[in-house]
N, C-alpha and C positions, 0 to 999 in steps of 0.2 A: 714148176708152175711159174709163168711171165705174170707177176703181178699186176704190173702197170696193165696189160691185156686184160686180165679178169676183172680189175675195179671198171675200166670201161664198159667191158660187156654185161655187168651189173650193173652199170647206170644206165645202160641203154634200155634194159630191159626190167628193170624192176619195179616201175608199178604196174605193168599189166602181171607181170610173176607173183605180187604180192597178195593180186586178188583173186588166183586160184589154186596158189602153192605158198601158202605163207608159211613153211617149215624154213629155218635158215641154220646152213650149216658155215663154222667155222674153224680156219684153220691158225697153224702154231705160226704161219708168218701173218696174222692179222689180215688176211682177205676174208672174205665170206661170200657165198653165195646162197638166195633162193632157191627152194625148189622142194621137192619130195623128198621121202626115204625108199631108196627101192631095194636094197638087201643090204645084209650087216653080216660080218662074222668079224671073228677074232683081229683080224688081219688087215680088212677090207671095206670099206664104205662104200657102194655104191649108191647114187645119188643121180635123181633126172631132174632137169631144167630146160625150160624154156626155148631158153637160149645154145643151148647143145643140143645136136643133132641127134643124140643115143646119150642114154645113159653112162654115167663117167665113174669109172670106179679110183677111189681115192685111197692110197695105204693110211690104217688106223694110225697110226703113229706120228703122220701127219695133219689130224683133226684136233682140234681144240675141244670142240662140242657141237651138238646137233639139235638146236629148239623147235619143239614140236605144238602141232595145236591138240595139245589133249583137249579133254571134255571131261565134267565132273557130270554124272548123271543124277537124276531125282533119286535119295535112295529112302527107303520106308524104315529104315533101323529107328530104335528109341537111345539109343547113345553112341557116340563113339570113343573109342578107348586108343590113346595114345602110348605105343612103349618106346622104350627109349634104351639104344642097344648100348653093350661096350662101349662101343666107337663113337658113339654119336648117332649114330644112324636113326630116324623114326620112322614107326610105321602105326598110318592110322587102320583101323577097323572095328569088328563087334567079338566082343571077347566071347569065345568059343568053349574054352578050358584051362583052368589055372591048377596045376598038380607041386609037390616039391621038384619035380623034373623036369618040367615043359611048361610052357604057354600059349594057347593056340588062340587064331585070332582068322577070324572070315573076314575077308575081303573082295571087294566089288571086282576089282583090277587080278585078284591072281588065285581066288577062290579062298582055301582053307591052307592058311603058314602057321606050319612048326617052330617053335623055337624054345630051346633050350633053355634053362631057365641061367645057368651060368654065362647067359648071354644077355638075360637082360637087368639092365640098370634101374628103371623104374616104370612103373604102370599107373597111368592115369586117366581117368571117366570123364568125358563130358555127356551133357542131354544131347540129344538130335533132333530137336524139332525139324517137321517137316521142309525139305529146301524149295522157299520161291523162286528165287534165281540164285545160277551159279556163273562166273564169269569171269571176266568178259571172253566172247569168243571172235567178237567182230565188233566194227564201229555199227551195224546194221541195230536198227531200232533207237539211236545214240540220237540227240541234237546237240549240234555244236553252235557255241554261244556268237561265235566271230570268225569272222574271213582274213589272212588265211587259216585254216586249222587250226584251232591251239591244241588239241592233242593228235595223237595217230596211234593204232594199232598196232601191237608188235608179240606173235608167238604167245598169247595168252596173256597180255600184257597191253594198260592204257597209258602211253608215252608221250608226257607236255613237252612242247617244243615253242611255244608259245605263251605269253599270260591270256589268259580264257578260259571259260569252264565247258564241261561236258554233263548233261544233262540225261535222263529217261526214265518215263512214268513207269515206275514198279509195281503200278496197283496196291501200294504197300498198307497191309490192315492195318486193327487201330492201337496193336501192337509190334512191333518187330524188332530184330537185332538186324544191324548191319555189318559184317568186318570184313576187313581186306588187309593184304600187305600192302606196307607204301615202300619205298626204296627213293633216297634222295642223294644228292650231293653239296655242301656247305651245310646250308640251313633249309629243317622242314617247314616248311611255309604253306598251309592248303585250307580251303574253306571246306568242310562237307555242310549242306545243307540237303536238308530231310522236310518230308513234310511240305515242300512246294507244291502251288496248284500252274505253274508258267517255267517251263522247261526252254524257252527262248532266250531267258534273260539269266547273268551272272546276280540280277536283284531281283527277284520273286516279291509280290507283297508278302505272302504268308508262310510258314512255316519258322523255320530256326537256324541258325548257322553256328555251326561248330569250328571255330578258327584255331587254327594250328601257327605258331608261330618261335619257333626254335621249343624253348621246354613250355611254354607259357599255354593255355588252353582258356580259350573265352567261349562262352555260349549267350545267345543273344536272338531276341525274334527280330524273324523280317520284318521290310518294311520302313527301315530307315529308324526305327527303334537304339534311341544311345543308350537305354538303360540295358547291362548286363545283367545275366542270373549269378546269381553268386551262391556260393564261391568263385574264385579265379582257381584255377588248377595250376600245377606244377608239375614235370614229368622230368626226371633229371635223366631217364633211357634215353630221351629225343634229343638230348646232347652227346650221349656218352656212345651213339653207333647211327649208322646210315641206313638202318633199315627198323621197321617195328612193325608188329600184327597189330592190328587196330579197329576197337569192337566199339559200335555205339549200338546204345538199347535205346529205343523210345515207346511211349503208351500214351497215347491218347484219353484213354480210362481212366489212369492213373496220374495223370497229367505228371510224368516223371520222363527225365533224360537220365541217360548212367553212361561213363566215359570206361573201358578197359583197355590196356597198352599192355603188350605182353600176355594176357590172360590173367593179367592182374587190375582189380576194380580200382581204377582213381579219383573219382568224383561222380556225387551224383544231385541232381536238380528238380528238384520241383516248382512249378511255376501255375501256380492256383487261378490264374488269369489266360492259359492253355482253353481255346475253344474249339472242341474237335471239328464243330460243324463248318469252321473255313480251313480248315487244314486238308491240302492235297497229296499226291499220292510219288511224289515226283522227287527221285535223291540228283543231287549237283554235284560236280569235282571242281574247284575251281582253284587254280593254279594262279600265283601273284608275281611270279618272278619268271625269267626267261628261260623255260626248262626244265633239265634238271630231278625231274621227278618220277617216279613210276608205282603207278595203282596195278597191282594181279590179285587174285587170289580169292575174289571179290564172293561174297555168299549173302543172302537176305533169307531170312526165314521168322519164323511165326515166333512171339514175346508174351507171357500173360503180364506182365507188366507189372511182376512182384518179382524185386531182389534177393538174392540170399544170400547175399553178407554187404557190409557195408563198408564205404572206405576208412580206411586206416587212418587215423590224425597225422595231419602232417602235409597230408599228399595238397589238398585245396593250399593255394597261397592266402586263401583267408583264415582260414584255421591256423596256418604257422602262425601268423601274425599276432592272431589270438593268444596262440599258446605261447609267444615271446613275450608280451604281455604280461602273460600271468606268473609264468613259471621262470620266463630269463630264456637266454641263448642254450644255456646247456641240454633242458629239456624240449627244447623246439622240435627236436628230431624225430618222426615217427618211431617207436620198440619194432621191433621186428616182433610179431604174435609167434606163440609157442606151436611148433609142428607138433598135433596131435596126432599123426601120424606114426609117427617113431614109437618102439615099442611094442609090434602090432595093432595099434589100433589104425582106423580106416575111420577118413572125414565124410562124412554127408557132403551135401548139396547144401542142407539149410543149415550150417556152420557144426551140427555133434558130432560125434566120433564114436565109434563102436568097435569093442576090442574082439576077438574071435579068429575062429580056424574055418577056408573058405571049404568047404565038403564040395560043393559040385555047382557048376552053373549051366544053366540049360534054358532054352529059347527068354534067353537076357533075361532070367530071373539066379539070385546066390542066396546059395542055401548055407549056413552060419553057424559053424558049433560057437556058441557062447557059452560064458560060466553061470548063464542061468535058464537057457534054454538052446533048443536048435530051431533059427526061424530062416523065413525067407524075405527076400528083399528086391526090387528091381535093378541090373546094374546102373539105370540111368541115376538111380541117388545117392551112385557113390562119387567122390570125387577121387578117390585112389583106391587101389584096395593092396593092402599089405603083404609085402614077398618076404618070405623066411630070407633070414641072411646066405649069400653065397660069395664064395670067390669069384668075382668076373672072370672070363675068358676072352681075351679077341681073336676076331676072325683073321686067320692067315692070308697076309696079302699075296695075291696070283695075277700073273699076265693074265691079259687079255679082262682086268678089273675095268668098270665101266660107276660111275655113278648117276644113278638115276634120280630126279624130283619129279615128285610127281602134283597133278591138277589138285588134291587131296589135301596138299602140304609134306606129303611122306617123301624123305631122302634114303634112297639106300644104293651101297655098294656089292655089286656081283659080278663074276666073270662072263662074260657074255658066251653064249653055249650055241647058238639057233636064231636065226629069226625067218621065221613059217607063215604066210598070210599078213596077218593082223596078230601075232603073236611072238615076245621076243620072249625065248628062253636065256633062264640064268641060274645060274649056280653060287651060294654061299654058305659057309659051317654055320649061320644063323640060320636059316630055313631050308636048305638042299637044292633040291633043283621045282624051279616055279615056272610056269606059261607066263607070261603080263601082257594082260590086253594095251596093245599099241596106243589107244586113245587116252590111257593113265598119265603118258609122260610129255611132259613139261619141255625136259633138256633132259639130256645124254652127253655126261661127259668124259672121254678121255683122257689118255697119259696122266692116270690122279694123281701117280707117284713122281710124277715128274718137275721138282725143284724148281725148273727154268721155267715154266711155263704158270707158277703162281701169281707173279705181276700181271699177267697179260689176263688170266682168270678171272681174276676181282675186278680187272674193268671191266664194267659192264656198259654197252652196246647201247647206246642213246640220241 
């Protein structure tokens, strides 16, 4: 492949390629090109663009990876339940069947996966309220605060390139949760602001801005408002790696904000001077520095605007302070709280624990031999539910291994077997052989075992 030839014929032609083929495939010598997925097998990537006359078929072993514009769809479940394989691997869905042998799990993307139980590491519950949006899939419906661009679109992903924000009316009720992935480089530096009624401006009168600024987290209303809500937060994740999940709660009702990082609660606000009747419906991105950033993974859904646990001492920088105060340096530190989990017992939603044997789960309801009765329960209010001990097992690594992410959050590795239509078969000792509807995956990547090709992986494409 003539490199210098291909970056040309990629610049010539990729923003009209971007706005009707925006999959982007790349290879082990750092080229990439636009375009479609037109067949796959073990071997061979074929791939159509623009700018090619016919379809070009590329050897696998020459591809880096192949980002896709999946789509998450509207789904009606009351939880999602996250496992967590040998290897690493996750996959999300609605837990189907928990036995001493298996684990089955429905999914939107590949129907109903098997999995052994010696294959899995740990099982976790979240609620599912209903999804308002899920995204991004396009800049369409977007306003951009400033000329030229400050962000741009890329394969399921909002990429600042610019200091500016990005703006769009969510309709958002007088509850809601927002989370997304951010992915940064140096320092995370980012305003989200919620609750705006002027989608034009990086300064709205109304609403709130949540500033990010390396571990440091301030909340404040719009408006030109110097006074913060306090506490000040601290987040010592947002130094310690370039990437975090990132969950704001708000209520209107409740006049309450709540901060999660990780899926772990870090502060939360009340602000009794909160008047819902000027607060509008409009989330912001807005980016402070030249770049550098990236918002995917992006979901908005419905909040009753009552928390069920609270943060930990330690996390607000007002609270340490407090507690150095009182206690000294020694005791500043948050305890790490006692995993009621271990042991068999299984955490609630609203912080108890319930010890028991799971008999059966059926249209998301678990039935519970306890040592004082047999009841039943929704899985939405569990937050784990307890796997008898086992030896792990991992899956044996095979050519023609591909790793998939998906629009979900789920990563898994399998050998690529088929790809049919709109359907990539694959094969792995965690779940056998599965269809995945093509619009699940994110990125597809290549040569996983391949040593040399780790540096050029972790860069990520900006």
């Amino acid at each position: 492949m003539m490199r210098g030839l291909l970056a040309f014929l990629v610049f010539a032609a990729a923003a009209p390629a971007q706005e009707k083929q925006d999959a982007v495939i790349r290879f082990a010598n750092e080229d990439q090109l636009p375009g479609s997925l037109e067949s796959l097998s073990r071997d061979t990537v074929v791939w159509n663009s623009v700018i090619q006359t016919k379809p070009a078929a590329f050897r696998a072993k020459e591809v880096l990876d192949v980002a896709l514009s999946g789509r998450m769809p509207s789904l009606p479940s009351s939880h999602e339940a996250t496992l967590t394989l040998a290897r690493g691997d996750t996959v999300k869905g609605e837990i189907a069947s928990v036995t001493d042998d298996a684990i089955e799990v429905d999914t939107w993307y590949a129907g109903r996966l098997k999995f052994p139980r010696v294959m899995v590491r740990e099982l976790k519950i979240a609620d599912r309220p209903k999804l308002l949006y899920g995204g991004p899939t396009s800049l369409e419906g977007w306003t951009l605060s400033t000329e030229p661009a400050p962000w741009k679109y890329r394969s399921g992903s909002f990429i600042s390139v610019e200091p500016g924000g990005i703006a769009r009316d969510m309709e958002l009720p007088d509850g809601f949760r927002l989370s997304f992935d951010a992915t940064w480089r140096n320092q995370f530096h980012l305003t989200v602001i919620v609750y705006s009624d002027d989608a034009s401006t990086d300064q709205p009168e109304n609403g709130y801005e949540i500033n990010f600024r390396g571990r440091s987290i301030q909340v404040q209303r719009c408006g030109g408002n110097p006074n913060f809500l306090q506490p000040q937060a601290s987040v010592q994740d947002l130094l310690q790696s370039e990437k975090a999940k990132i969950e704001i709660r708000a209520s209107s009702r409740t006049k309450t904000l709540a901060l999660y990082v990780n899926g772990r609660i870090i502060e939360s606000w009340v602000d009794q001077g909160m008047t819902p009747e000027t607060l509008g419906r409009t989330v912001h991105f807005v980016c402070h520095d030249n770049g550098r950033l990236k918002v995917s993974d992006m979901e908005i859904s419905a909040w009753d605007g009552i928390l069920d646990e609270t943060p930990p001492p330690g996390n607000g920088m007002g609270n340490r302070f407090r507690n150095i105060e009182m206690f000294g340096e020694e005791q500043a530190e948050a305890r790490p709280a006692k995993d009621r989990s271990l042991e068999g017992r299984m955490m609630l939603r609203n912080g108890d624990s319930i010890a028991g044997e799971v008999l059966s789960i059926s249209e998301g309801v678990i039935t519970l031999k306890t040592s004082f009765d047999e009841i039943k329960l929704p899985v939405a209010r569990f937050r784990d539910i307890a796997l008898k001990p086992a030896s792990l097992e991992e899956p044996k690594r095979m050519a023609g291994d591909v790793r998939a992410s998906l629009v979900d959050g789920s990563s898994l590795v399998f050998r690529l077997e088929a790809f049919e239509g709109d359907k990539i078969r694959g094969f792995s000792q965690n779940f056998g052989t599965a269809d995945f509807d093509l619009k699940a995956f994110n990125r597809l990547e290549f040569n996983i075992y391949n040593p040399g090709l780790d540096a050029l992986r972790a860069k990520e494409e900006w």
